[in-house]
C-alpha positions, 0 to 999 in steps of 0.5 A, a space after each residue: 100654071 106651075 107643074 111640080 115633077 116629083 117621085 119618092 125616089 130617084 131614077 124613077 124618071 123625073 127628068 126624063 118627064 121633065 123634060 118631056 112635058 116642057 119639049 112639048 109645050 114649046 108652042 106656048 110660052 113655057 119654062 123648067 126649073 131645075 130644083 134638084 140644086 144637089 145634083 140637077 141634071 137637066 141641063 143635059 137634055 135641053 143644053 142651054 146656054 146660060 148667060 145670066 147668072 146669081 150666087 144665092 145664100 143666106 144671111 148669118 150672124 156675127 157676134 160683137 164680142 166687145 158688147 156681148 153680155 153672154 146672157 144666152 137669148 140668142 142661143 134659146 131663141 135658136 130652133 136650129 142651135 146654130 149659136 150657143 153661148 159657153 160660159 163667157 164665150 158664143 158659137 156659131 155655127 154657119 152649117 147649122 143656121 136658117 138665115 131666120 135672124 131671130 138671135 139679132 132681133 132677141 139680143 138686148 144688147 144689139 150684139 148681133 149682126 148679119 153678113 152673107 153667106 154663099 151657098 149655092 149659084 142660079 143660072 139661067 138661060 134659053 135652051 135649044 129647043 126655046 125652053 126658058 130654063 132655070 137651074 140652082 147649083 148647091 155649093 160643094 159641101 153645104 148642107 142645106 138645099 131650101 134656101 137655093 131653091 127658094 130663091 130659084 123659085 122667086 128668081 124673075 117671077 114669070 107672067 101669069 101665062 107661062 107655064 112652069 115645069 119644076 123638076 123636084 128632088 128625089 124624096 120627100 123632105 124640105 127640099 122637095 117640099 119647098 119645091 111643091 109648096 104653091 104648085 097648081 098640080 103634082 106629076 108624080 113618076 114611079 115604077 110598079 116595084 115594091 121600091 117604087 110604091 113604098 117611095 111613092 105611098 109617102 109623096 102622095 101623104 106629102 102632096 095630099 098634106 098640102 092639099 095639091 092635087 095628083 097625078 101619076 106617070 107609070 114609068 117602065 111599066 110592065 116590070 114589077 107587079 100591080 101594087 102601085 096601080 092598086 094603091 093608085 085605085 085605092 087612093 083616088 091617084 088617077 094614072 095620067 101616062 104609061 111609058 112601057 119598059 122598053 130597051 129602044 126607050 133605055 138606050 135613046 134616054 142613055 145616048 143622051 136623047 129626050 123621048 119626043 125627040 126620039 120617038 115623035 109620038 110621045 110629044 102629042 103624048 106629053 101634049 095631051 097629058 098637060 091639056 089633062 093636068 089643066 083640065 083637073 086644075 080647072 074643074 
């Protein structure tokens, strides 16, 4: 079973569900994905100690200029223009470039080869509370999120039984979409806020476009007014959990505490909504 965690917009509480979700399933065997490899977080909640680590990156090319001919294939064959090719000079820029190798397979002179560029690191390790626990770090200044996350993903494949909790990226572009891509079910956060339903209106097109089944986590409710609960109606979303907006809540979350943690209610709470999530999976 693989949970995705996404929102429209970040700190809706993401994390804080995340979290949550996997505190409580630590009877079973069950394991967090950090996929918010620009600014994950998790790991302050759940502390682990992380004892195995990866650098990730992606494969780039390098031009022989002795045997290029300058012809331009590799250039046109580029969706990204990561290389380009001016007069009897070629270009590359690293930033720009997907690792798809596709200048290396035009290039009729065989000018082209690959190397490794670092981009980011994974780190994995067992949490506190037991948790199996699994992050991705994007390198200070790379652009591109996807391909840490895509390793992350395929990083020690899990047994058919564990279940696995991704924590996504706010938004609803590449990053996020590849951290829902073959997802089971998505657990979408929001908050009864024109923000909040306005975010959420385009990671519910996102989840319904690759043909996931939804649900929502109401968070901080009773703030805002009834849009979001009357777009949920509208669209078939059923409302799984409501977390009321509460200070006691703010301040444990705040002081560093995860809510079964801090209120012992919420753990048969977050207990209940997986038993839920697998039912509507399984029907």
């Amino acid at each position: 079973m693989r949970i995705a965690v996404a929102s429209g917009k970040g700190g809706t509480g993401k994390t804080t569900v995340a979290t949550s979700l996997a505190l409580a399933l630590t009877e079973q065997d069950v394991r967090l994905l950090d996929c918010d490899v620009e600014a994950p977080n998790a790991a302050l909640y759940l502390k682990p100690r992380l004892g195995n680590r990866k650098p990730v990156g992606i494969m780039v090319p390098v031009v022989n200029a002795n045997r290029c001919t300058h012809c331009g294939e590799c250039a046109q064959v580029c969706q990204y223009h990561a290389i380009a090719v001016f007069g009897k000079g070629v270009l590359v820029f690293p930033e720009l470039c997907h690792g798809c190798g596709s200048c290396t397979l035009v290039c009729p002179e065989n000018a082209i080869t690959e190397e490794f560029k670092k981009t980011g690191v994974l780190e994995n390790g067992p949490s506190t509370q037991g948790i199996d626990f699994f992050h991705g770090r994007l390198d200070i200044g790379e652009p591109m999120a996807v391909p840490v996350i895509r390793e992350l993903k395929k990083w020690q494949p899990p047994p058919a039984q564990v279940i696995e909790i991704r924590d996504a990226p706010p938004g609803a572009s590449c990053p996020v979409v590849e951290t829902v891509r073959d997802a089971d079910f998505a657990l979408l956060v929001t908050e009864p806020t024109p923000f909040g339903l306005h975010d959420l209106r385009q990671v519910v097109e996102m989840v319904h476009a690759m043909g996931i089944p939804a649900g929502v986590i109401l968070n901080r409710d009773g703030v805002g007014d009834g849009a979001v609960e009357a777009f949920c109606a509208e669209a078939g979303l059923p409302i799984l959990m409501r977390i009321p907006f509460e200070r006691r809540i703010a301040e444990a979350l705040a002081a560093g505490h995860m809510l079964p943690h801090a209120f012992p209610e919420y753990r048969s709470r977050f207990l209940e909504l997986y038993h839920t999530i697998r039912s509507m999976v399984l029907q």
